[in-house]
N, C-alpha and C positions, 0 to 999 in steps of 0.2 A: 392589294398593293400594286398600281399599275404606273408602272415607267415609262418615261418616252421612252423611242421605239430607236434599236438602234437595231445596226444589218447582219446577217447569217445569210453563209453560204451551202447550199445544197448541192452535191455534185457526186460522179459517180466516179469508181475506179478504173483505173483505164490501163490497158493489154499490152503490150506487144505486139506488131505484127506478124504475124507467120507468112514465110514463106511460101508454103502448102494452101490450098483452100480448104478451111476444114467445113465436116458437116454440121447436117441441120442439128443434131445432136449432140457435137461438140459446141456449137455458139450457145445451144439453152446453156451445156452444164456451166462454159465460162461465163454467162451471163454476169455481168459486177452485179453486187446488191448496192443499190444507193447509201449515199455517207452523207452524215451533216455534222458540214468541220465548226468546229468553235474556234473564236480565234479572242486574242488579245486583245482588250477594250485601249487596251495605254501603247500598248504600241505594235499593233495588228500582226502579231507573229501568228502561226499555227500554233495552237495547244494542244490538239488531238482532235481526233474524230471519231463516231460512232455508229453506228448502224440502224438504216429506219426501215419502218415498216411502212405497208399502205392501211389504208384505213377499214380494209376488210379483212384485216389480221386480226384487229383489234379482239374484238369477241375470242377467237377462240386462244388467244394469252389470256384471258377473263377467264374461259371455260376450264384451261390448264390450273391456275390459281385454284378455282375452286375443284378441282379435284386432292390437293394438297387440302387444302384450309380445314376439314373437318380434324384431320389427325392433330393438330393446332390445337381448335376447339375444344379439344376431349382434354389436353391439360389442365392443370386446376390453377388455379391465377397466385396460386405462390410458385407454381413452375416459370409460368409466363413471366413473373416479374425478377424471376434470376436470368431469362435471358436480357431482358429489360438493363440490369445491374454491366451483364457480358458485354453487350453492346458499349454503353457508357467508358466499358474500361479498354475496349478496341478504338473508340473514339479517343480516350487522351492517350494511349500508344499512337495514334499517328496524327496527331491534332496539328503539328509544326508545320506535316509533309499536305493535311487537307486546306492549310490555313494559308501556307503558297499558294496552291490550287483554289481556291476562293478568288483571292487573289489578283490571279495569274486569267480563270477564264471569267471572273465578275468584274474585275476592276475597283471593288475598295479597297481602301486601305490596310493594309495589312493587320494593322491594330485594332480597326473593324471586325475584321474576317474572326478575329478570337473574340472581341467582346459582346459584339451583333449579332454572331451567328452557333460557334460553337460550344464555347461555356455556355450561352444559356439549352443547348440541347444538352450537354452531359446535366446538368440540375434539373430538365425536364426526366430525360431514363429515369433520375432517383426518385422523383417525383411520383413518375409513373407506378415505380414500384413499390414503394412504399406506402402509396395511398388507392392503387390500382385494386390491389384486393379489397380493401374497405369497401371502394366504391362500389364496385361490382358486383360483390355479396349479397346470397338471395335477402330480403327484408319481411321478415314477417307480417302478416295484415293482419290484425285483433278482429275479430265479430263483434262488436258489441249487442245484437241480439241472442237472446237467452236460448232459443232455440238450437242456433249455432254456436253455442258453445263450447258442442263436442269435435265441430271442426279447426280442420289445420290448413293457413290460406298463406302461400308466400308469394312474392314480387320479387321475380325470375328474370336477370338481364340474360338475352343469349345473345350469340355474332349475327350480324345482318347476313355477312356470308364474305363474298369480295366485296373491298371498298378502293375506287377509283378516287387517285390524286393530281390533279392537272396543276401544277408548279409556276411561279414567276420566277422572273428572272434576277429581278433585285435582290430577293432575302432566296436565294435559290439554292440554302440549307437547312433554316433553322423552320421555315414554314414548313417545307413538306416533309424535313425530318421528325418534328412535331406530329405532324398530322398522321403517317407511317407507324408510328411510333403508338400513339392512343389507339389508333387502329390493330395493330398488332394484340397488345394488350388486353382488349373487349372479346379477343377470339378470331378475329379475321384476317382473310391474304389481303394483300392490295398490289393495282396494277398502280405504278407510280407515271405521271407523263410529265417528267421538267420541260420547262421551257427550253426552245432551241437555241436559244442564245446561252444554256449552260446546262449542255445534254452530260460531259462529265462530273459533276456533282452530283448530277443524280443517279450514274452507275454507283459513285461512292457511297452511295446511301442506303443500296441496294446490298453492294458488299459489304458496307458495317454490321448492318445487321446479321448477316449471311457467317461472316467471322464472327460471331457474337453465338452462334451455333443454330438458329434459326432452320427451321426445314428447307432445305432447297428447290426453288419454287413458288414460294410461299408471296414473298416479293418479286415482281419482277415490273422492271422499266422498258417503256415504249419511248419510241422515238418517231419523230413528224413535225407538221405543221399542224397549223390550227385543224386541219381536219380531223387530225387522227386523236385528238386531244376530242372533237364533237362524237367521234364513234364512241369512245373511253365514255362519252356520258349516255348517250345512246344504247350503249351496250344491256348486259342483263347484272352488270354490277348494280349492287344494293344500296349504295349510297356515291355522290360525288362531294369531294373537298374543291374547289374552285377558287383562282386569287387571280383577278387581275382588274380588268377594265369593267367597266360598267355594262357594254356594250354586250362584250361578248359573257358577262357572269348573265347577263337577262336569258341569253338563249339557253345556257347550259340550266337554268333556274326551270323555263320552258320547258325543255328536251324531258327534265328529270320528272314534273309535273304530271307529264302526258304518259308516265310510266309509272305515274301513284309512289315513287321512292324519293327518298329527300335529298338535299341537295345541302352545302353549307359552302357560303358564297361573301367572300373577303373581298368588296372592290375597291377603288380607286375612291378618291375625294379629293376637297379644295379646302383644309384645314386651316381657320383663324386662328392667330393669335391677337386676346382684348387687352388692351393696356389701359387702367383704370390709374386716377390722380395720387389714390391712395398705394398702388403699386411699387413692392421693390423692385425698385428700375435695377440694381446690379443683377438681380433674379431674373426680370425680367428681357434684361440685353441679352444675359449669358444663356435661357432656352430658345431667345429668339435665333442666335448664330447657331446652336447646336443643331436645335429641330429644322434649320431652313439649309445646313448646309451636310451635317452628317449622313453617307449614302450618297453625298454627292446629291442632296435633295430627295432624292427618287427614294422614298417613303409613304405608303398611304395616312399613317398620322406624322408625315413632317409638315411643319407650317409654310403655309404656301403665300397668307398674307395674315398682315397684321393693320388691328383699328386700334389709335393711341387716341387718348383724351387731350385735345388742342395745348391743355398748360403743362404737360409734361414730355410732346412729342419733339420738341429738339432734343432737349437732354435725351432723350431715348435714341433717336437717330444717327447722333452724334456715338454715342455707346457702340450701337450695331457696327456704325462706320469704323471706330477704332479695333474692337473686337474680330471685326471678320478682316482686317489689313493684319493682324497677328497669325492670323490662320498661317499653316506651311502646305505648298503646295511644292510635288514633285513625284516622284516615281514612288507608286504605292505601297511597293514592297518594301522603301523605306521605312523603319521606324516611326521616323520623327515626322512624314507625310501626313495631313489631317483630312 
């Protein structure tokens, strides 16, 4: 799912001067660590900021992950899937105060932020859990030669180990809280990498699970640019989740290849919608304003254009036209904003 591109600022924290000159070894300790602020899409306030790394950090937050992930592992997936449940119910305790914050550093609509984004992850957790054991369960293999009919053969899933998440910006809950989320479940840690246009969502995603009771460490979020996001695929994590452009899922697709681990790679598109003669036009007006304007567009299956059949294409246009001058347009945190 890849968005137009809009601005983040990278900037460091800044001292005081002293009147004293201090040493070489007071300037390393004060050294600032780098911050990358998120700011408000609607109306460019500061939202917070967060702390990055370089890209040679990367690996060894991977290497720390996979030192937790085995005690994980050793659960048995009806354990797994009550954290799975804990999660869910930390999720609607503060669903109102993440649903601002969506919000506040995404810019949908608010009404969005609950129905796009977070009810469908609390229905994913039950999901998880309730079908998570099924899944995972070793499966018996039959012999069917006579010979072997005194053996016993089963199909065994185990954790790849760490699983690396590099996050977009548009759906920059429900994707990589999903992805986090199945990952956890199968047995493994994950390094999480949101995107920088909405680096606090994904600390929140980090702590829900973490309030959820999860091992500490087990999850943990990087912060950067595009670079630190190519280490995260680069690194010795066992798998990459990757959502965004075309351009940059080819490299991470590459990067993952050339280290024989797979990769699962959600881009970007230019989705039609066909308007056929026999077509219900009131069906068809009302997905064509949904899919073309919900997210404010920036969706990989929102409709980007639509091909109508010449004898029904006024009535159709006309529709859209009236339909999308109904839209409410204003300040997102409003209710009644579409």
């Amino acid at each position: 799912m890849e968005a137009s591109s809009r601005t983040s600022k990278q900037t460091s924290n800044t001292n005081s001067k002293s009147a004293s000159t201090p040493t070489r070894a007071a300037k390393a300790k004060a050294k600032p660590k780098p911050a990358l602020e998120s700011f408000n899409p609607a109306t460019g306030e500061l939202v917070g900021t967060v702390e990055t790394i370089t890209p040679a950090k990367v690996q060894g937050v991977v290497d720390d992950v996979a030192e937790v992930q085995p005690f994980w592992a050793q659960l048995s997936l009806a354990d797994r899937a009550r954290y799975m449940r804990r999660a869910a119910d930390v999720l609607l305790d503060e669903i109102d105060d993440l649903a601002e914050l969506l919000t506040r550093e995404q810019g949908k609509p608010r009404v969005e932020s609950y129905t796009m984004e977070l009810l469908p992850t609390v229905d994913l957790l039950h999901w998880c859990a309730d079908n998570g054991p099924e899944i995972l369960a070793d499966e018996r293999i039959p012999y069917p030669q006579l010979l072997l009919k005194t053996k016993k053969s089963l199909f065994s899933y185990e954790p790849i180990g760490v699983v690396g998440v590099i996050a977009p910006w548009n759906y920059p809950w429900s994707i990589p809280f999903g992805e986090v989320a199945i990952a956890l479940m199968a047995g493994n840690g994950v390094v999480l990498k949101p995107a920088s246009l909405t680096p606090l969502l994904g600390e929140r995603i980090q702590e829900t699970f973490e309030r959820g009771g999860i091992p500490e460490g087990l999850v943990r979020t990087v912060h950067g640019g595009g670079s630190v996001g190519g280490a995260l695929a680069e690194s010795s994590a066992g798998k990459i989740f990757f959502t965004g452009s075309v351009e940059v899922g080819r490299r991470v697709g590459e990067a993952c290849a050339k280290l024989l681990k797979g990769s699962v790679l959600e881009l970007g598109g230019k989705d039609p919608q066909i308007v056929c003669a026999d077509a219900d036009l009131a069906n068809a007006v009302s997905g064509a304003v949904w899919g073309g304007f919900a997210n404010a567009g920036q969706t990989c299956s929102g409709i980007e254009r639509t091909y109508v059949v010449r004898e029904v294409a006024d009535r159709f246009i006309a529709g859209v036209v009236r339909e999308t001058e109904r839209l409410t347009v204003g300040d997102p945190l409003d209710w009644d904003t579409e």
